[in-house]
N, C-alpha and C positions, 0 to 999 in steps of 0.2 A: 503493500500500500504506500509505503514513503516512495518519495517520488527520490531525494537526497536524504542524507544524513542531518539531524539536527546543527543549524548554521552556528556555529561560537561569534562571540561579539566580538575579539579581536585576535586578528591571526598573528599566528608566531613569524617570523622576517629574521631570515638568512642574511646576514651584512660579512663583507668582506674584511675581517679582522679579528684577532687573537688575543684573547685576553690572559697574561702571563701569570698564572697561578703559582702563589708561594706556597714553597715546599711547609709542608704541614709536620710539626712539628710533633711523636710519641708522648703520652702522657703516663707516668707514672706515679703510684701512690709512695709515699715517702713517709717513714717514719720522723716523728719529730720529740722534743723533750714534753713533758706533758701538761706543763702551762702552754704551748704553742700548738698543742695538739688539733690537728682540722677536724671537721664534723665527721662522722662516721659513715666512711662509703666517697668520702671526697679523695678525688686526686689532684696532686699539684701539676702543670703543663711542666714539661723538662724547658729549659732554655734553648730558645733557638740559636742551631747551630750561627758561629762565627764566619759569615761569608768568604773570606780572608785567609781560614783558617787552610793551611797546607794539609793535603790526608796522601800528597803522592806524589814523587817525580816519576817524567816520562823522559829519558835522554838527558835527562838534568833539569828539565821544564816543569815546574810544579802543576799541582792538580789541587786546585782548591773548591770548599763545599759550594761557593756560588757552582763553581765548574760542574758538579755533581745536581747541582739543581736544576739547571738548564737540562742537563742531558735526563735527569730523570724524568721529565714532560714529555721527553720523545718515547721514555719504554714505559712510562704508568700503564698504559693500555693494553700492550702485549702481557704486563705482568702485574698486571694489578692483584692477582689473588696473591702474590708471592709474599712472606712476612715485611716488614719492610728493609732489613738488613739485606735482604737477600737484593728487594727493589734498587739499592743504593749501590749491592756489589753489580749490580747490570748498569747499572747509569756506569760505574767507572769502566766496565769491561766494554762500554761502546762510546766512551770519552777517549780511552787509549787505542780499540780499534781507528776513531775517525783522525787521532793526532797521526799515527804512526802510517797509516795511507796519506793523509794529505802532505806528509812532510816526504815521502818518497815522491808524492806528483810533485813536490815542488822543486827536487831533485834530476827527476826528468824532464823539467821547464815548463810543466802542463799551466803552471800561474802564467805564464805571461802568450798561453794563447788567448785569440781575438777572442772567440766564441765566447771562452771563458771569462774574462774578465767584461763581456757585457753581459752575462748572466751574473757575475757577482754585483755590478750595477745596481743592477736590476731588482735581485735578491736584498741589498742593502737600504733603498730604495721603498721597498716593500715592506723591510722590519722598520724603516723610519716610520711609513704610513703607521703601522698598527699602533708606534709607540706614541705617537701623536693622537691618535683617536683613544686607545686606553687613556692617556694621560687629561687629554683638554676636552674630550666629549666624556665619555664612559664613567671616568672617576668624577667629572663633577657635576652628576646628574645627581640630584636629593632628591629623600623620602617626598618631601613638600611636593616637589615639579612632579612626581610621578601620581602622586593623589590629583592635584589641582588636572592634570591632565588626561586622570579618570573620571572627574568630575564634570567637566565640558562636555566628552565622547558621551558620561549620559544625559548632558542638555540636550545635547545635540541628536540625540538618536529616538528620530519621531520612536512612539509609542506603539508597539505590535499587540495585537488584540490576540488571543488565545481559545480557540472551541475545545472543548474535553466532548467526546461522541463515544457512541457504541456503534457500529455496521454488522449487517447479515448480509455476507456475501451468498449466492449462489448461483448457476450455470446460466437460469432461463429469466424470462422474462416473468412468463407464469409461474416460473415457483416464486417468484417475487410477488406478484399480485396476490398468491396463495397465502403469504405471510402475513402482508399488507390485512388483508381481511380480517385472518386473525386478531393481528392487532387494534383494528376497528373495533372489534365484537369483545375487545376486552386481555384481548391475548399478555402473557409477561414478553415482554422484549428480552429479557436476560434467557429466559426460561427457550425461547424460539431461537434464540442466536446457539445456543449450545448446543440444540438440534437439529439445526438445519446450518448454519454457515459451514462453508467449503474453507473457510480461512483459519488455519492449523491454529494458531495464535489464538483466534478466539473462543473455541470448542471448548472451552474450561475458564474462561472470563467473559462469557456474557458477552463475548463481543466490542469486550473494552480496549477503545483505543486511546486513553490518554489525553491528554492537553496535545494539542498542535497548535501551532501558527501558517501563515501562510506560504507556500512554497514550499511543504512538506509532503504534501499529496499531490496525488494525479489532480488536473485543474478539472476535470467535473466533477470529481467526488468533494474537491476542495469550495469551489464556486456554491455546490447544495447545500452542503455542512453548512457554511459563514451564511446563508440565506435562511438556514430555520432559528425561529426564536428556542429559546431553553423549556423543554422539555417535551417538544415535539421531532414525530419523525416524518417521514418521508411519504407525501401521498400517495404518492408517483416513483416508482424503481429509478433508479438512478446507473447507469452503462457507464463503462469503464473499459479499458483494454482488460481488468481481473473476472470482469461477468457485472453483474445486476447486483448493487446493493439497497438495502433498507438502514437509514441514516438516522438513528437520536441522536439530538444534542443533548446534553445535561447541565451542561455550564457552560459560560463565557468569562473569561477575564484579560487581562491588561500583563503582557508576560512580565516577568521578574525580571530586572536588571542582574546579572551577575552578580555577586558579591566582591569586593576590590579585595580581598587576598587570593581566590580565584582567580583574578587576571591580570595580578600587579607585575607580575613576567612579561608577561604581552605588553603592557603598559608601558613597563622599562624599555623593551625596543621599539616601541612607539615613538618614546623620545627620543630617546639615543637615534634613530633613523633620522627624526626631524632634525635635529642639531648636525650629526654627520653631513647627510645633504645639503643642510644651508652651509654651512662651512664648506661644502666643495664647491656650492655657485656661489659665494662670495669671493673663494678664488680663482674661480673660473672666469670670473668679470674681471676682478684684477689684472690676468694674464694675457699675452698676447701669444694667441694660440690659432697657428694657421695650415688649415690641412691645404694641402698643394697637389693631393692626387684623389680626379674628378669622382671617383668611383668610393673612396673610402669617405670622401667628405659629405655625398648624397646619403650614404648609410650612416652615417654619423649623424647628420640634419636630422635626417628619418626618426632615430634614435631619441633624439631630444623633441623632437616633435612627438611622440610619441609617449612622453615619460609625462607632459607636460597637461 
């Protein structure tokens, strides 16, 4: 009977950038003297490792725990289940694999080919973008702007009216008017949906379809439904691509807004997107940016004509 899935009020948005997560710190209980004694069942956070702090030379070139933190962001995910010591001997087992190949390519002169040094560019380039959007969008987005900016999206989002209905589907037209009559002369609707609808779902609920809004059902079952008042059904069979239904409504109301801890995720890239974007066309206006080839600058126009 749905025609979609129930629509969410705000969708999740993929944005191109990384957010560098700090290595998280083991927590351990600690015994202490017993005027200083913690609650019982509390543990104290161990100190976070010293960034600085040397855990290795490779060739005489130290290996410090920033060194192991960075690299542990690239294997958390193959080895997440792993204790975490174990997590930390992989970040350095793939900190010394990438030194000790890269220091051989750079022995074989591989640094100072073309190709290369415009993918390092480029890659550079690339972690500057993220560290600027982490830094000047992402971190200074607050609790306040993400409320105040749930607040508007529900000014602003006219108000969707809600039917709650029971349906008896079945194959004909006249088992439809057969029902129909029934229901005339007195029939139960619950009582007639459980034995006669063809739709799996309702054969043990009466027929119960819940609250909908619009654009959830086929548009004739949807069009009959929003046209009966509450607690009428259907005089007339109602045809569908499912077969012939019989329609009560039972209620109407005014859908519920979300709740904002429900969608203050969504929220959060809501603004973060709006801030991103305006900071790229504020630098896009500043820059003088000139494509010179006819073909990639019509796709490009396109693009922005398109976005807009």
């Amino acid at each position: 009977m749905l025609s979609s899935s129930r629509r969410a009020a705000f969708a999740k948005l993929a944005l191109p950038f990384s957010l560098f997560a700090a290595l998280t710190a083991s927590v351990a209980a600690q015994e202490t003297a017993p005027a200083e004694q913690p609650a019982a069942g509390a543990v104290t956070p161990a100190p976070a490792p010293d960034p600085a702090k040397v855990v290795a030379t490779i060739d005489g070139k130290p290996v410090t725990e920033a060194d192991l933190a960075l690299a542990q962001q690239s294997v958390d995910q193959q080895y997440a289940q792993l204790p975490p010591e174990q997590r930390r001997a992989a970040a350095f087992m793939a900190v010394m694999e990438i030194r000790l190949l890269a220091d051989k390519a750079v022995a074989e002169g591989l640094d100072k080919d073309a190709d290369f040094q415009r993918r390092m560019a480029f890659l550079q380039q690339r972690a500057l973008h993220s560290e600027l959007i982490d830094k000047d969008v992402g971190a200074k987005i607050t609790d306040e702007e993400v409320r105040a900016r749930y607040d508007k999206q529900m000014a602003d989002t006219p108000p969707v009216n809600e039917v709650k209905a029971r349906h008896i589907l079945v194959k004909t037209k006249e088992e439809a008017e057969a029902i129909i009559k029934q229901l005339d002369g007195g029939g139960d609707f619950q009582k007639l949906a459980n034995e006669h609808t063809t739709d799996p779902s309702g054969k043990t609920s009466g027929g119960d379809l819940g609250y909908f809004a619009p654009g959830q059902m086929v548009p004739e079952f949807e069009t009959a439904a929003f046209a009966l008042e509450i607690g009428k059904y259907t005089a007339i069979p109602v045809q569908s691509q499912f077969g012939w239904h019989i329609i009560l409504v039972e209620d109407k109301r005014a859908q519920q807004p979300p709740a904002f801890d429900s969608v203050k995720d969504q929220i959060r890239n809501l603004v973060f997107r709006e801030k991103y974007f305006a900071m790229v066309s504020d630098l896009r206006k500043a820059a003088k940016v000139d494509v010179s080839d006819p073909e990639l600058k019509k796709a490009v126009d396109a693009m922005d004509a398109a976005s807009k």
